[in-house]
C-alpha atoms as one frame of an Amber mdcrd trajectory, in Angstrom:
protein
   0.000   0.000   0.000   1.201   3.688  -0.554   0.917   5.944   2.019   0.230
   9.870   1.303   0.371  12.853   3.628  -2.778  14.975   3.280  -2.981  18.820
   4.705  -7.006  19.000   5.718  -8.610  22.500   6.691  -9.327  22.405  10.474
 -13.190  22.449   9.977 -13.049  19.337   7.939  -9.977  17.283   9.824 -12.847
  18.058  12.817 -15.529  16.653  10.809 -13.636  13.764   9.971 -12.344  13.100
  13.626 -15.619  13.189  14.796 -17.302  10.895  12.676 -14.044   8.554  13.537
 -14.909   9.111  17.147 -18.793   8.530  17.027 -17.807   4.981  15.017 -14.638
   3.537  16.968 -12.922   3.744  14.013  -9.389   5.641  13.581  -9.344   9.094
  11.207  -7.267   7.398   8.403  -9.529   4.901   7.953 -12.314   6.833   8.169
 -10.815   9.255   5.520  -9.295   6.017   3.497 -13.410   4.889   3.353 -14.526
   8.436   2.300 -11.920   9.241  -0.447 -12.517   5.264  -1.759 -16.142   6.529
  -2.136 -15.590   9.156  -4.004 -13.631   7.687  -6.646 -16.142   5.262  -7.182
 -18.901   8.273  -7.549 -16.352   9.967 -10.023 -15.643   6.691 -11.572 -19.272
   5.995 -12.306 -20.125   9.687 -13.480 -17.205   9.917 -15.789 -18.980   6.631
 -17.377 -22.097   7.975 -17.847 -20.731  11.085 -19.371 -18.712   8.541 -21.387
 -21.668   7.254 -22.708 -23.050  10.049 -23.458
C-alpha cells in the first residue's frame, strides 16, 4: 500500500475526527473509506458522461 500525507482545513480534519470518534474507528480509515467513495462516484459519473 502507498501511504500519502494529506494537509485538511481544520473544519473538515474536525468533521472527519468526529465521525471517527462517534464509530470507533481511527481518522485514516475513516478518511481512506470516504476518499474510496468518491472515486467510485467519479468513476461511475465519468462513465455515464462517457456514454453520453
Amino acid at each position: 500500500m502507498t501511504e500519502v500525507t494529506l494537509q485538511l482545513e481544520d473544519a473538515v480534519a474536525l468533521f472527519y475526527r468526529r465521525i471517527a470518534a462517534a464509530k470507533g474507528f481511527p481518522l485514516e480509515q475513516v478518511l481512506c473509506d470516504a476518499l474510496f467513495k468518491l472515486a467510485g462516484e467519479l468513476s461511475l459519473q465519468a462513465l455515464r458522461t462517457e456514454r453520453q
